[in-house]
N, C-alpha and C positions, 0 to 999 in steps of 0.2 A: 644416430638415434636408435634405439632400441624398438626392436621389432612388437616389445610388452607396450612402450609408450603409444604406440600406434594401434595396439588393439584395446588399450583403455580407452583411446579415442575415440575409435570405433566404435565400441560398446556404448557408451555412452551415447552419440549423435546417434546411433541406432534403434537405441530403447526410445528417446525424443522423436527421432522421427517417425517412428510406429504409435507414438501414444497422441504426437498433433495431428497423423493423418488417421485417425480411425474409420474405420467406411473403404478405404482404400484398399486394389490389391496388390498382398506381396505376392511378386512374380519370380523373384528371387531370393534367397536369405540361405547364405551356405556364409562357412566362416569366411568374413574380410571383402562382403560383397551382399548388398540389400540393394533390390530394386523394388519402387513402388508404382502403379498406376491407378490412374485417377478410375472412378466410377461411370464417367463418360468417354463418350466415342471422341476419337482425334476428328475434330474439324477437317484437315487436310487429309486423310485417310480415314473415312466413315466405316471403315470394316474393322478397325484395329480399335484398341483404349490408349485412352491419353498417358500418356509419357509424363509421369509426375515427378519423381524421383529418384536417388540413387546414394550409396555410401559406399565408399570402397578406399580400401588399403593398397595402395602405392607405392612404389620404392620408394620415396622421399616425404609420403603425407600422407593423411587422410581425407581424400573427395569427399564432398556432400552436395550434391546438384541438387536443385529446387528449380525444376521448370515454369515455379508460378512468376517468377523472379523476372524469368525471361519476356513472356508471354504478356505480364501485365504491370504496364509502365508505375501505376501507383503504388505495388508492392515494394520494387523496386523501389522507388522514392524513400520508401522507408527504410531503408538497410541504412546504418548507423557509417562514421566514416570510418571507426574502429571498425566493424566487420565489410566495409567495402575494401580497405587494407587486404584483406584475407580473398578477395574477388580474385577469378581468373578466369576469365571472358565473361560470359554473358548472366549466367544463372550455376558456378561454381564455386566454391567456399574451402577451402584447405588448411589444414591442421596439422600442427606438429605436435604439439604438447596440449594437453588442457585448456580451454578458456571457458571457464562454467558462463561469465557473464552472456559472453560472445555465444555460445550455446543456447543460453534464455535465451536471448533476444531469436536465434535463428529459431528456436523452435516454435517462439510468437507467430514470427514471417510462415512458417511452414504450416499450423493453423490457421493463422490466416490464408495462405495458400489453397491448402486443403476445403475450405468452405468456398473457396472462388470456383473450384474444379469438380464442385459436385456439382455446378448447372451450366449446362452446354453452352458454349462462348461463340461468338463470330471472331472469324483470324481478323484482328485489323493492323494489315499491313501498313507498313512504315514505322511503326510507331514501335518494334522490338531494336 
């Protein structure tokens, strides 16, 4: 795979995931590596920001973690089984080539995400 195929993918989930989380901070974004955090404090560590997301280029894909995914079982319910395919553990999503569909849909999820993670949550354990 070509190293161009993976930074169009890149580019792409990139610009989506900046434009569904607005309000959010980039804490990273150098080429081939965007991390975001939410606007609230981590529940399990009250002194840091929540851990919202990230996209990064891979030797073999391009990541796009969405920790609302993880975090909150009904998000999660929503992921299509065409983009559960692309899952790898809990709240990761991997890309080789293009999927504009597969994109919509995640960048729904990540809007939707992003409006869950603007109001400070309780961890309820068991249920990740």
């Amino acid at each position: 795979m070509a190293s161009s195929d993976f930074e169009a993918v890149y580019a792409d989930l990139r610009e989506r995931m900046i434009r569904a989380a607005a309000g959010h901070t980039v804490v990273t974004d150098k080429p081939g590596s965007l991390v975001l955090h939410a606007p609230i404090q981590n529940p399990l560590k009250p002194r840091e920001r929540m851990w919202f997301g990230a996209i990064q280029i891979k030797k073999n894909y391009v990541s796009y973690h969405l920790m609302p995914v993880y975090s909150h079982r009904e998000l999660r319910e929503k992921v299509s089984p065409d983009l559960a395919k692309r899952m790898q553990g809990k709240s990761c999503f991997n890309f080789k080539t293009p999927a504009p569909a597969l994109f919509d849909e995640l960048e729904r999820l990540t809007a939707e995400g992003a409006k869950i993670y603007e109001t400070p949550f309780e961890v309820r354990y068991g249920e990740c």
